[in-house]
N, C-alpha and C positions, 0 to 999 in steps of 0.2 A: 271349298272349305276356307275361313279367314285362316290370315297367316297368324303365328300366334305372336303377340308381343312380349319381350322379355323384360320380366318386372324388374324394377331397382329394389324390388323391398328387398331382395335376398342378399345382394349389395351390401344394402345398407344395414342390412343386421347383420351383417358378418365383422361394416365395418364396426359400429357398436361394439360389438362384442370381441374385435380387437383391440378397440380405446379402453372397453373397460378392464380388460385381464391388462395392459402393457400398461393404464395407470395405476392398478391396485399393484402391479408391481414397484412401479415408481414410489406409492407413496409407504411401501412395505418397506424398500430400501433406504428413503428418506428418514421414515423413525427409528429405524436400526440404526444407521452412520449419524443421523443429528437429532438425539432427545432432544425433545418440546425444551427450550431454558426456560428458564425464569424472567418473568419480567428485569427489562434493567432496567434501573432506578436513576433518570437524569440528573446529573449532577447539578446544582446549582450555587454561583456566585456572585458575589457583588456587581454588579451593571461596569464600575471603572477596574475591574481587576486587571484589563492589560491595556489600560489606557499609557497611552506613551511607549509601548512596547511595537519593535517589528519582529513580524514572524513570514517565514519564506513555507509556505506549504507546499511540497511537488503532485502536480496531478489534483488541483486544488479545482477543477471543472469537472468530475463529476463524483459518485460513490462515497466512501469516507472524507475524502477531501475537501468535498462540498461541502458538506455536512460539517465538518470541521474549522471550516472558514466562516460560515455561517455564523456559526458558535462562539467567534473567535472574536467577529464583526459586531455582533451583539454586547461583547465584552469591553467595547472602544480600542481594539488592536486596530493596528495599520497593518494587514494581511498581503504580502508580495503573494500574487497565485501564478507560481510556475508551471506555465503547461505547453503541450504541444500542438495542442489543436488551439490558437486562438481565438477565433469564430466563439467553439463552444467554450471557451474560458469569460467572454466577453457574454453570453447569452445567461451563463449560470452568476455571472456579476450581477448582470438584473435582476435574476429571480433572488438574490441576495442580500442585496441590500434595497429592494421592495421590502424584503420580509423581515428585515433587522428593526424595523424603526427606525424614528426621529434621532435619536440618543444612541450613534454611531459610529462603528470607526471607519476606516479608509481603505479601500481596494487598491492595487497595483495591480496589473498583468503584464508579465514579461511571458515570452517567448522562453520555452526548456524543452529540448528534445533529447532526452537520457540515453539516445540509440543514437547520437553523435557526440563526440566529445570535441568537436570542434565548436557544435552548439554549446555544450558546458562549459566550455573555455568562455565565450564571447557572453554568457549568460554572468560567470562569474567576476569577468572584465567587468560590464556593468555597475554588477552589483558592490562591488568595491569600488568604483569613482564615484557613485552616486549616493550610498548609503553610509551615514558616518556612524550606527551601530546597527548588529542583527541580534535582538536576544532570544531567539529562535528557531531553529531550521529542522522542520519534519520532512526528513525524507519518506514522502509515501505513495506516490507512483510506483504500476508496477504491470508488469504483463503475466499472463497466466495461460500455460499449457497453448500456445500458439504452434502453428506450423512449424517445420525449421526455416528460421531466417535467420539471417546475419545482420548485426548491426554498421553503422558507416565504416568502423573499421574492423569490420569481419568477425566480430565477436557474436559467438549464437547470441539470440536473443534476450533471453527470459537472463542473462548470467549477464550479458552486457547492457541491462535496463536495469534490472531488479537490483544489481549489487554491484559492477563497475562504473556505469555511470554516476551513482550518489557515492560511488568511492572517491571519486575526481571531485565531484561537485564541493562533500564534506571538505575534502585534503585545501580546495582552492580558496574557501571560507574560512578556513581554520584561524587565519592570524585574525579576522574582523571579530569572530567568535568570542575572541581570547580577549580583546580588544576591550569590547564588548559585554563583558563577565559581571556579573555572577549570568551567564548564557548556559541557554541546553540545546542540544541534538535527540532529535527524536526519529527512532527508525520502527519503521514498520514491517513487522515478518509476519509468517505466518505459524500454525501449528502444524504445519503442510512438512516442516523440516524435520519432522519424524520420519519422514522416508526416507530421506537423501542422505548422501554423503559426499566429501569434496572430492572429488576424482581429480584427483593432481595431476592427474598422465593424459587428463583428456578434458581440460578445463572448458575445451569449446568442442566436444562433443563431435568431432569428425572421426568418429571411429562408430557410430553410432547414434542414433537420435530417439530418447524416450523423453517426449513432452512432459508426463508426470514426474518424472525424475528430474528434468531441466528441474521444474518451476523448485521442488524441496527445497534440490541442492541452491539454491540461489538465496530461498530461505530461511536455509543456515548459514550462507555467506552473511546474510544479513545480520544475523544471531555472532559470529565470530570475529565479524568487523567488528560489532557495538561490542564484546569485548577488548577487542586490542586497543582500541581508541580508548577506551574509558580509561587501560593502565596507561598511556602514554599521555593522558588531559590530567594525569594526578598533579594535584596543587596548584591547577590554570584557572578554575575557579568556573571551568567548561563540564561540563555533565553532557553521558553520552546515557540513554537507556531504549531497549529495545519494547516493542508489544505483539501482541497477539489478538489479532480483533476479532477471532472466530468468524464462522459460516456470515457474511454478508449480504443482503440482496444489492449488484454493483453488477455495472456491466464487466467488470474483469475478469467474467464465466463465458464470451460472446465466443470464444474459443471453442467452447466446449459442444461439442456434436447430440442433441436431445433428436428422437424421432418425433415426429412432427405430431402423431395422434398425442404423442405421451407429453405435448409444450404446454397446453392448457394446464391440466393436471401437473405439472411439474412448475407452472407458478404460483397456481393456488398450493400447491405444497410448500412452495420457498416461504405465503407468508405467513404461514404456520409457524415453520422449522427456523427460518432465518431472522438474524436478527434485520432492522431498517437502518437506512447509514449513519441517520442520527445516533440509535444505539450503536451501533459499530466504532464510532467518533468517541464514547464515552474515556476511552482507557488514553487515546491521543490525547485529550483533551485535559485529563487527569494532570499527565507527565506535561504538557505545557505551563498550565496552571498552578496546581497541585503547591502550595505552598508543604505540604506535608513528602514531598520528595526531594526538594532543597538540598542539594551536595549529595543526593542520592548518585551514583552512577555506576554500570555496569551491569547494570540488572536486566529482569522481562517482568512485562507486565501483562495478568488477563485480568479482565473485570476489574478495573480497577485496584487487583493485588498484585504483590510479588509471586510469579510465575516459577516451578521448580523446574527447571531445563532438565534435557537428558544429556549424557557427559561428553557426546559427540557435540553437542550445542556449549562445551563451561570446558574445552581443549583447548589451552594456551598454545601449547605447541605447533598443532593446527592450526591457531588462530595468526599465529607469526608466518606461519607459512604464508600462507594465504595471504597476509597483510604483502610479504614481499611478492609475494607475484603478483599481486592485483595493481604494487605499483609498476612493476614491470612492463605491463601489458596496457595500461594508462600512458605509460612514458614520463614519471615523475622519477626524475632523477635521484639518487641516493643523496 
């Protein structure tokens, strides 16, 4: 008698028919958590609207940042792209200003690595002998739901990227800012700060580690900072406002753990549900531009409106806290 051979169909329709229930799951969860939006509507303006102008973008090599330098490049800015990986900051320059046209502005790449503030220091040395104004500065770098790590000086992650490094960074620009004026600050959070809250007793998280929890609370930092700054920049002639760029397609998900049948399915669903970095750019680009927010500051922005916070995001007193210990833990003197 032949020996019998074991088929793969059985295999393979098992595995089928795991792909297909784990991604109709995926994409059941995807239209729950992120309705289909609406198209965004690119903004458009004059070709010289920021000719003559610098602007310091963070994390300006890939995702909104890209997209926003691009945009920026297009406009005849002189764009500084702060990033950490320079390799890919100099690869996404090309594909850049390839793409801008004849009738453009100017790239910079410096070296910023937001998980050392000795890099911040030396990045903002720089940028103060070199530059004689910034009318500028987005903070928009940022990490998302990563392992636990610590940054150069032992600060978890996601809290010592996302919101003490552009603490330092903002605080060491502030005189060129002012200098510099009518100048704006542009920080980028998420709508993620709906979960979190500032755990003042465990600001780096050695008492415990919930990644989803890091990343919130970081962007409410980010929401508390751009309030305290915007009361203390009264009558500097410096604008401080916060955004919200919703569900993006950006590698700043690379974190995040997908099963591998459910990866296909769950990008053909991102391009569905998510918006592209160019839409994501829109609202950054708004509060750069935007002649209609002029002396606006303190605010949040989605979609290019004013955003209604929840009152753990619009806490002064909170927000002082926080302002003192973030200089604490920077080491900016009183």
């Amino acid at each position: 008698m032949d020996k019998q051979v074991p088929s793969s169909t059985g295999s393979m329709s098992t595995a089928v028919l795991v792909a297909a229930v784990v991604g109709g799951g995926v994409l059941l969860l995807m239209r729950r958590l992120f309705p289909r939006q609406k198209a965004v509507q690119l903004l458009r303006y004059p070709a010289a609207t920021m000719l003559g102008k610098t602007v310091i973008v963070t994390g300006a090599n890939s995702g909104i940042g890209k997209a926003l330098t691009a945009e920026l490049l297009k406009l005849q800015a002189r764009v500084i792209m702060a990033c950490r990986d320079l390799r890919g900051a100099e690869e996404a320059a090309r594909d850049i200003q390839r793409d801008a046209g004849a009738q453009k502005g100017e790239v910079v790449i410096k070296h910023l690595d937001l998980a050392s503030l000795t890099s911040v220091r030396t990045f903002c040395e720089e940028i103060n002998k070199e530059e004689p104004k910034i009318d500028v500065l987005v903070n928009n770098a940022g990490i998302y739901q990563c392992p636990y790590t610590k940054t150069e000086e032992g600060f978890e992650m996601q809290f010592g990227v996302n919101h003490l490094g552009h603490f330092l960074l903002t605080h060491l620009l502030l005189d060129l800012l002012k200098a510099s004026a009518p100048s704006r600050i542009v920080v980028v959070s998420s709508k993620l700060y709906k979960y979190g809250h500032i755990n003042f007793d465990d600001l780096n998280s050695e008492n415990g580690y919930n990644k989803a929890f890091c990343y919130s609370q970081s962007k409410l930092a980010n929401l508390l900072f751009t309030l305290e700054l915007a009361r203390q920049l009264e009558d500097t002639g410096v604008t401080v406002n916060a955004l919200t760029p919703g569900i993006v397609r950006t590698r700043l998900g690379r974190h995040v753990q997908i099963p591998l049948l459910a990866k296909p399915l769950f990008y053909l669903a991102s391009l569905v549900f998510f918006k592209s970095p160019l839409e994501g750019a829109q609202t950054p680009l708004y509060l750069v531009c935007s002649p209609d927010v002029e002396g606006v500051s303190g605010k949040c922005f989605a979609n290019c409106e004013e955003e209604k916070l929840m009152s753990k995001a619009t806490d002064e007193q909170a927000a002082k806290r926080l302002w003192d210990m973030s200089r604490r833990m920077v080491g900016i003197a009183e």
